[in-house]
Every structure is written in structure tokens, then in C-alpha cells.
C-alpha positions in Angstrom: 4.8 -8.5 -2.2 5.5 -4.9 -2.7 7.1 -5.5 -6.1 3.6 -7.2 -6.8 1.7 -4.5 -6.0 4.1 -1.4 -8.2 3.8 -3.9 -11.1 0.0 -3.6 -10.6 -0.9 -0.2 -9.2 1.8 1.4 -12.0 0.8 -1.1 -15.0 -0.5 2.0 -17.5 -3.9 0.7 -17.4 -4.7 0.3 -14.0 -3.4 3.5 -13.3 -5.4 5.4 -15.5 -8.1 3.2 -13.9 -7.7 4.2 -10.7 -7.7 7.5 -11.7 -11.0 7.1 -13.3 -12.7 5.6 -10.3 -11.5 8.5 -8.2 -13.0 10.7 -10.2 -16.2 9.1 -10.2 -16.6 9.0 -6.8 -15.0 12.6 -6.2 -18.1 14.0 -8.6 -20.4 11.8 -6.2 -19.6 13.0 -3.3 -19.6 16.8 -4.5 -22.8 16.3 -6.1 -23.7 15.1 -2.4 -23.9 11.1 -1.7 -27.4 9.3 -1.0 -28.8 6.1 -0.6 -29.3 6.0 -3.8 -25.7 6.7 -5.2 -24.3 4.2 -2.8 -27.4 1.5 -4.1 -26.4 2.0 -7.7 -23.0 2.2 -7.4 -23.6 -1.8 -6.1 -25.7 -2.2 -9.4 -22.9 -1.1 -11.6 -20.5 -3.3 -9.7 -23.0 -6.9 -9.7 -23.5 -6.0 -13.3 -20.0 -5.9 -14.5 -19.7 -9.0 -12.3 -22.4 -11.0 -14.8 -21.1 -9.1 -18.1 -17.9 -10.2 -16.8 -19.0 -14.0 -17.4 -21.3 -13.5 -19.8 -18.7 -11.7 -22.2 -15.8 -14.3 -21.1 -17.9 -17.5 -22.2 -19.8 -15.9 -25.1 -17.5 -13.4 -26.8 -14.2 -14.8 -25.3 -14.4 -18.0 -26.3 -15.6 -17.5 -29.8 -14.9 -20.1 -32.4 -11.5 -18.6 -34.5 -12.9 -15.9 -37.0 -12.0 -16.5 -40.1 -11.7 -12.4 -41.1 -8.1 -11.8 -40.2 -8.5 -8.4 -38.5 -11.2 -9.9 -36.1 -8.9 -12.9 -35.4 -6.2 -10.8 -34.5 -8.4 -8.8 -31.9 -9.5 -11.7 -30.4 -5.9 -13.1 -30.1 -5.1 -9.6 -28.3 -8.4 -9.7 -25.9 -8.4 -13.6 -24.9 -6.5 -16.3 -27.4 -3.2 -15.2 -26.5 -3.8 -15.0 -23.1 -4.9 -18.7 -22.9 -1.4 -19.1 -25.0 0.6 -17.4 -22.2 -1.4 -17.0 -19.4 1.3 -15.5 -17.5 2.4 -12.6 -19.9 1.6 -9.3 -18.5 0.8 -7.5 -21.6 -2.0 -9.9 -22.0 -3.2 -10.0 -18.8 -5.3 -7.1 -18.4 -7.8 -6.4 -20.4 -6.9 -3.0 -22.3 -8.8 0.2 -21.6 -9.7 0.8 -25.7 -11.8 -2.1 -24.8 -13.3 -1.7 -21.8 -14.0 2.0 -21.3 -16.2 1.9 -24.5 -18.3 -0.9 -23.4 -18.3 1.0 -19.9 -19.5 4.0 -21.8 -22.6 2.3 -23.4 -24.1 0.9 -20.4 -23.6 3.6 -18.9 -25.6 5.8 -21.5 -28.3 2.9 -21.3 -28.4 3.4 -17.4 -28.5 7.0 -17.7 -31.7 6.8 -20.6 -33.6 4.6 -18.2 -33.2 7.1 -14.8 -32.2 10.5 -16.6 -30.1 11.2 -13.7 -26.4 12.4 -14.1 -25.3 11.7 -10.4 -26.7 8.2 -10.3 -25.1 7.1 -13.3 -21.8 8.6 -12.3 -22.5 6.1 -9.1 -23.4 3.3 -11.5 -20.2 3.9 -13.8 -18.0 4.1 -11.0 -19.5 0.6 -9.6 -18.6 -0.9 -13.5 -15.1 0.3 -12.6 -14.3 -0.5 -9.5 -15.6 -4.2 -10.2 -13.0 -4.2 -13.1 -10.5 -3.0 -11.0 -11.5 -5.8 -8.3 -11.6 -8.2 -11.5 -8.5 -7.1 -12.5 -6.5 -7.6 -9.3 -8.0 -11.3 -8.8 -6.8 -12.1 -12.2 -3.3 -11.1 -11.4 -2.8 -13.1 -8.3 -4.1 -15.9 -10.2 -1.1 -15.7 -13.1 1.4 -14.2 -10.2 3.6 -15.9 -7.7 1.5 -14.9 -4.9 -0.3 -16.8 -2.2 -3.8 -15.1 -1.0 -3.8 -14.8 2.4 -7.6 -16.1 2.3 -9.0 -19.2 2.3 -11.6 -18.0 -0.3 -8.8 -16.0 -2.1 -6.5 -19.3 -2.6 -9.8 -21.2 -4.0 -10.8 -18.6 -6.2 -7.1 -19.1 -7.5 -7.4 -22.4 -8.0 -10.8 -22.2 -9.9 -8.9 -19.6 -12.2 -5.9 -22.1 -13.1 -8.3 -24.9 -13.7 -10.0 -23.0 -16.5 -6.3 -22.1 -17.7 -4.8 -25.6 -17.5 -7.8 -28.2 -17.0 -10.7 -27.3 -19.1 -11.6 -23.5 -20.5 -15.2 -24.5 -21.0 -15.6 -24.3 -17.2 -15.0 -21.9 -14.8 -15.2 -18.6 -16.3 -16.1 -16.3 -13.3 -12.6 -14.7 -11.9 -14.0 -11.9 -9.6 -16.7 -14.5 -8.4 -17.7 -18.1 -8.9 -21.3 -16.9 -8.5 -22.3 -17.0 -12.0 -20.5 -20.3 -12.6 -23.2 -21.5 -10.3 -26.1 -20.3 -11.7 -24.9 -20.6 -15.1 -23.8 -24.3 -14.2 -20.3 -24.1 -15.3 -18.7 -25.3 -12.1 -18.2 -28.3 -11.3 -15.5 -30.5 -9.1 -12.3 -31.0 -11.4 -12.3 -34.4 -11.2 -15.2 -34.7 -13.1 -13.6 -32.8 -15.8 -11.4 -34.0 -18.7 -8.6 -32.3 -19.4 -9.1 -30.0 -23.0 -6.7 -30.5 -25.6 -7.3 -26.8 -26.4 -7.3 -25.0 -23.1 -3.5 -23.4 -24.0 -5.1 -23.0 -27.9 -8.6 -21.2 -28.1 -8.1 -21.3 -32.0 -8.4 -24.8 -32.0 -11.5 -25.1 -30.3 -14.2 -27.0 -32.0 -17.2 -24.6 -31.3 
């Protein structure tokens, strides 16, 4: 296990992560913690949990673009993934992605309460759901058994939307949304996709 966790923790990315969310919370506390921080630091993190599924099945799982310069981003943020779902250069999402997106909502957020310490507490929350994201997807592609009931089912659920169908299952930090969104369902009910290994090839 402890090579699993240097290949995370010292992946670029989720170092500079870390970092990040460190920092966030270090300007939190010095700025003095509340109720409040801690409440909206559990927004940001419930948010990023629905704009995690939200952006997987909506933006994700695009039809193939036809402009080559958009195609070839979407290979890099999700196709090629789904090619080689176990290559670790594609398995995190990269921070020239993320941070900007994190970056807007956080400027939203920060419009609607014009209050610097809270949105630090939100942004930090957007992070540290990532970083929880993050971690789940790398046990799912890794060889490592969760030591969790839940964890082991939340890794199946993650392969079946790899290797059974990609229009299901899209939640990897939670199954939550799956449910409410009604993409869950029992496997055997599911046909196997011809395209679940080739996004580009998906019909819509």
C-alpha cells in the first residue's frame, strides 16, 4: 500500500493540490474559524460533489467534436481515459482544468455573500471534494482492495461504468446523484455498451 499512496500523494497534481487546500484552510483559521466557515466549507464540498456528475455526464460524455482542437481536449479530459482507464497520466483530472472552473464558482460565491473568509471556506470545500474525488478514482483503476464495505462497492460501481455501460454510473465520490438523477441501476439490468472503451463512437 505505501507505494500506492507515494504514487498519489507525489503525483504533480495532487501535490500542488494539497498544497492548495492547506492553504485555504491556513487563511481560515487565521482569519478566525466560525460556524459559518465550517457550514460553507460543506457547501463547496456537496457542490463539487453534483458538478462532479453533472460535468461527467453532460460535458464528459459529449458526442466527438468534430473541430479537431476541441476533440483533442476532450480525448485528454475523458475519451482517453475510457480508452485506458488504467493509465495514470489520464487519470486525474489536470489542474489547468480544474482550478479555473474552481476559480469561477468561487467568484460567483464570493458576488452573492461579498465575504472573503467565507469563500476561502467555500473554495477550500471545492478542493478538498476533488482531492476526495480524486483518491476514490485511483483505488478504482489501482490494485487495491478498500478496506470498506462501502469503499469496495463504490469500486465496483466505478468499473461498471468503465467496462459495462458509461451511460450509467457516473458519480465516483458518491452514488448519490446517480440516485436522484436516476442513473443507477442493478447491472444486470444493463446491456453491455459497445462503446464504453471508445467515447468517440458513441451515438449521442
Amino acid at each position: 500500500m505505501n507505494k500506492q499512496y507515494k504514487e498519489f500523494f507525489f503525483f504533480p497534481d495532487i501535490s500542488i493540490l494539497i498544497v492548495l487546500i492547506i492553504s485555504g484552510a491556513g487563511f481560515s483559521i487565521w482569519r478566525g474559524p466560525t460556524m459559518f466557515t465550517a457550514i460553507f466549507f460543506l457547501v463547496g464540498m456537496i457542490t463539487f460533489a453534483f458538478s462532479e456528475y453533472l460535468t461527467h455526464r453532460f460535458f464528459f460524455h459529449l458526442k466527438a467534436p468534430k473541430n479537431p482542437l476541441f476533440l483533442k481536449f476532450m480525448k485528454r479530459i475523458h475519451y482517453d481515459h475510457h480508452s485506458d482507464p488504467n493509465d495514470l497520466k489520464l487519470l486525474f483530472l489536470p489542474l489547468w482544468y480544474s482550478l479555473p472552473n474552481f476559480f469561477v464558482l468561487s467568484l460567483l460565491f464570493y458576488l452573492l455573500t461579498n465575504n472573503l473568509n467565507f469563500t476561502f471556506a467555500f473554495g477550500t470545500g471545492l478542493m478538498s471534494m476533488l482531492l476526495v474525488y480524486e483518491w476514490k478514482h485511483y483505488v478504482a483503476h489501482r490494485p487495491i482492495k478498500p478496506k470498506t464495505k462501502f469503499g469496495r462497492w463504490v469500486k465496483k460501481v466505478h468499473i461498471l461504468h468503465h467496462y459495462k455501460n458509461e451511460n450509467f454510473w457516473y458519480g465516483v465520490s458518491t452514488p448519490f446523484a446517480d440516485y436522484l438523477f436516476g442513473t443507477f441501476r442493478n447491472e444486470k439490468d444493463v446491456e453491455t455498451s459497445k462503446s464504453a472503451k471508445d467515447l468517440e463512437k458513441r451515438a449521442l
